[in-house]
Backbone bond lengths (Angstrom), bond angles and torsions (degrees), N, CA, C in turn:
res aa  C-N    CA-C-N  psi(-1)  N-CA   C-N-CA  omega(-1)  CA-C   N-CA-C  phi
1 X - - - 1.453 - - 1.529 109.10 -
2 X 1.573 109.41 141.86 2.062 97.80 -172.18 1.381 90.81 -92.08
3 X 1.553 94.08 167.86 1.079 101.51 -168.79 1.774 92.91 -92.11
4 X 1.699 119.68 160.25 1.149 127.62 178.49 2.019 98.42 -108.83
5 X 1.371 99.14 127.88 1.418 122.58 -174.38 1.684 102.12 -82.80
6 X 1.302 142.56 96.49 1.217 124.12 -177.94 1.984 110.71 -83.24
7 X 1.689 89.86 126.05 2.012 110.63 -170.29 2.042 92.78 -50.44
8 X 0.901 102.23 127.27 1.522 108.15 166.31 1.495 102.13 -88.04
9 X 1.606 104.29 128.39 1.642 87.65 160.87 1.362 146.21 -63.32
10 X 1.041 122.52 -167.65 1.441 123.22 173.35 1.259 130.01 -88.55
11 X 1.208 151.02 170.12 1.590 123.46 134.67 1.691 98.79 -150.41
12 X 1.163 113.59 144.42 1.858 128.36 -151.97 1.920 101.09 -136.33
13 X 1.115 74.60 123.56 1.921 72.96 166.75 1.466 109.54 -169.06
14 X 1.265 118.90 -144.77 1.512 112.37 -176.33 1.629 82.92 -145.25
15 X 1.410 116.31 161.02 1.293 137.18 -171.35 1.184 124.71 -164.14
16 X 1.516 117.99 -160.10 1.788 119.84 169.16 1.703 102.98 -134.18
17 X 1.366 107.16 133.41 1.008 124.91 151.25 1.404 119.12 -127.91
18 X 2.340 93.03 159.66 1.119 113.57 -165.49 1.535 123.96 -124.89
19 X 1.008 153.99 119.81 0.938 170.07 -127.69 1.575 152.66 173.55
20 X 1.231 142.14 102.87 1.233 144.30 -155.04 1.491 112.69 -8.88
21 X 1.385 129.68 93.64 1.409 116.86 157.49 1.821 98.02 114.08
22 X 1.411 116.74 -2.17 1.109 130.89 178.16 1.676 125.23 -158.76
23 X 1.491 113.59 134.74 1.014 136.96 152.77 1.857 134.88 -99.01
24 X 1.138 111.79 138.17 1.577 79.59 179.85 2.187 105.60 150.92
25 X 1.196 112.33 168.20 1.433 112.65 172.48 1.504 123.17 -68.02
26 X 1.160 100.02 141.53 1.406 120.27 -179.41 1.874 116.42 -118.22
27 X 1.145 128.60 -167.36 0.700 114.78 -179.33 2.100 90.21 -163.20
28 X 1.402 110.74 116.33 1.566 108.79 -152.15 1.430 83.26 -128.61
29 X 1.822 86.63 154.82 1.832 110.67 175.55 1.637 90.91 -130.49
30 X 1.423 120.23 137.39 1.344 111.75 149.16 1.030 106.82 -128.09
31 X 1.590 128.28 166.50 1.343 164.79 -159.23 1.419 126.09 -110.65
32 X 1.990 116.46 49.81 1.405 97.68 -154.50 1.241 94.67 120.25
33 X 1.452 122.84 122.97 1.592 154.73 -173.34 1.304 91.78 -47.83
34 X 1.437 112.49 102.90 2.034 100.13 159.54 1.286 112.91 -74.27
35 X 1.690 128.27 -9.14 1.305 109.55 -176.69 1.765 111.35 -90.98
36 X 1.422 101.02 -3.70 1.860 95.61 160.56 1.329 117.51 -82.31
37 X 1.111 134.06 -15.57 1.436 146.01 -162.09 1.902 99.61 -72.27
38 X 1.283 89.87 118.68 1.652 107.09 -169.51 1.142 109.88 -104.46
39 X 1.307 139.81 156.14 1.242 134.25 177.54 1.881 99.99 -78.13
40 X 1.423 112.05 165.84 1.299 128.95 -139.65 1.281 149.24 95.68
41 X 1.501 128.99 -148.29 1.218 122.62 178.07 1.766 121.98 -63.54
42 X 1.466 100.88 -32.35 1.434 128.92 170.95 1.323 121.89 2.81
43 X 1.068 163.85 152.46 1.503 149.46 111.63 1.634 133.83 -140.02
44 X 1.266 138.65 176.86 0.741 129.25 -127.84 1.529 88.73 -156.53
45 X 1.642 132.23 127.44 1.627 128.56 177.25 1.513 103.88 -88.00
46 X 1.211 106.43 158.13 1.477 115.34 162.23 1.328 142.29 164.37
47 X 1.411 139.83 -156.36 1.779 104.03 -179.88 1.964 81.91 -159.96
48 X 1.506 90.37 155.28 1.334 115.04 168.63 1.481 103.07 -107.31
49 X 1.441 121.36 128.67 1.668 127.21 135.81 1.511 137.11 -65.32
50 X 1.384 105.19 105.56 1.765 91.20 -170.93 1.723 83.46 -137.70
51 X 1.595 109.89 -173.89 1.400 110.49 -174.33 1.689 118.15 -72.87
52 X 1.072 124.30 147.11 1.282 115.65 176.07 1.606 123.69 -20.39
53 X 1.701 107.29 -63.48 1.434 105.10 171.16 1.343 122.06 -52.04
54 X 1.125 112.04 -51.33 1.861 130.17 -171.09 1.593 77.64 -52.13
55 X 1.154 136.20 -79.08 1.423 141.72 -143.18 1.956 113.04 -58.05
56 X 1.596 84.72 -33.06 1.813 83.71 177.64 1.753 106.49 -88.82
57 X 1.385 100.76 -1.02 1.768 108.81 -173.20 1.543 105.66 -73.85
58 X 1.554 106.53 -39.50 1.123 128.49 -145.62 2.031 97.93 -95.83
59 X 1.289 110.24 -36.37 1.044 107.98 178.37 1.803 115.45 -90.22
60 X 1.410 106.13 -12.26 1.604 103.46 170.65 1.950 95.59 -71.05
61 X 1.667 119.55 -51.56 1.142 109.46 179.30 1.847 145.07 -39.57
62 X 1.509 90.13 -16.92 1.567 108.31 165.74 1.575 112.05 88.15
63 X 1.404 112.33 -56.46 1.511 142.32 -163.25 1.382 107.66 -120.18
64 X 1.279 125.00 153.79 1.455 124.86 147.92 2.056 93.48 -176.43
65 X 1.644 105.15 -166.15 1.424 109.54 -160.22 1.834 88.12 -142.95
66 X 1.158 91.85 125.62 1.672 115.86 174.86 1.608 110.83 -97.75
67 X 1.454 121.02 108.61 1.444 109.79 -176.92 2.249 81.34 -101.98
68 X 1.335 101.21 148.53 1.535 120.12 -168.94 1.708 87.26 -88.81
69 X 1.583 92.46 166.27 1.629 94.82 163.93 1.773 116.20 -90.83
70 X 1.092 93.47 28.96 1.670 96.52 163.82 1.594 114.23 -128.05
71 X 1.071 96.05 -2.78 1.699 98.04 163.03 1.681 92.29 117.55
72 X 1.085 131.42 -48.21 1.321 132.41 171.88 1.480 133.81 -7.46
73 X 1.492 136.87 91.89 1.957 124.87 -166.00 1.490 102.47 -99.68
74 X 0.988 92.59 134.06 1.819 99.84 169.80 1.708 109.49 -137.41
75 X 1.377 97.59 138.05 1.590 103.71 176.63 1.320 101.52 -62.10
76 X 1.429 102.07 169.03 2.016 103.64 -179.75 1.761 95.35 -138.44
77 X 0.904 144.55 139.95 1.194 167.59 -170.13 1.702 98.87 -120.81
78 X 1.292 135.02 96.09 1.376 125.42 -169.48 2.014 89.26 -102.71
79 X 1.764 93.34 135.69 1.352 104.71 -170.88 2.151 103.76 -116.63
80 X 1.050 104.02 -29.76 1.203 85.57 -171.93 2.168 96.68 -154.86
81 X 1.243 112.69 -165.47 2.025 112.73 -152.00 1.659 91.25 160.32
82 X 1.196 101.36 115.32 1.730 101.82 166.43 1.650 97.04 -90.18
83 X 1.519 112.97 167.83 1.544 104.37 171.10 1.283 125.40 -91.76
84 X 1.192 122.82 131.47 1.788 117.86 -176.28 1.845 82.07 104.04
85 X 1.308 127.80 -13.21 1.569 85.61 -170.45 1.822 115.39 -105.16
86 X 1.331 135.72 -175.61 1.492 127.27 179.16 1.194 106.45 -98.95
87 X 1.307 129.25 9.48 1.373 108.18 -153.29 2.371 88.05 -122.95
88 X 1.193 107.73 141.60 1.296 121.53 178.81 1.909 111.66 -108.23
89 X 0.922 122.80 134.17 1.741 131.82 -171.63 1.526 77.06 -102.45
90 X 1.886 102.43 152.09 1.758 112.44 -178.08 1.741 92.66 -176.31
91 X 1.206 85.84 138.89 1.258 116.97 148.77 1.481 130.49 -66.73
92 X 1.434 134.23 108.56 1.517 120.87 165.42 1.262 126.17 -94.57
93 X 1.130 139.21 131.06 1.461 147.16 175.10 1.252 107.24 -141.19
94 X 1.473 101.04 139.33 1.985 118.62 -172.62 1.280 111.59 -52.70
């Protein structure tokens, strides 16, 4: 019998992120309730929109901190950035 994958929702807004050499708006998708997200092993998929440059800035930086537009901060673990594109793949953890 396969196994059934249950779709995590979404949640989309605009925010601030932080990161070496920058402060400033973002524009974030996550993958999966950030308000269950517990501190620990935990995490959470997802991607920031910023400008192409900002975006390859942001992914040479490794790390940075996403405050949500509800007040919410989550560390970001940045995992992957095609070149030429705005959009950054990340990890969230509390």
């Amino acid at each position: 019998m396969p196994m059934i994958k249950k779709k995590l929702p979404t949640f989309e807004g605009e925010g601030q992120v932080r990161f070496t050499g920058y402060e400033g708006p973002t524009r974030y998708v996550i993958e999966g309730d950030p308000t269950r997200l517990r501190q620990g092993r935990n995490s959470l998929r997802g991607s920031l929109v910023l400008t192409p440059d900002l975006a390859a800035d942001a992914f040479r930086a490794g790390e940075a901190m996403l405050t949500t537009d509800t007040g919410a901060r989550f560390r970001l673990v940045m995992l992957g950035h095609s070149a030429g594109g705005a959009e950054v793949f990340v990890e969230l953890r509390v």
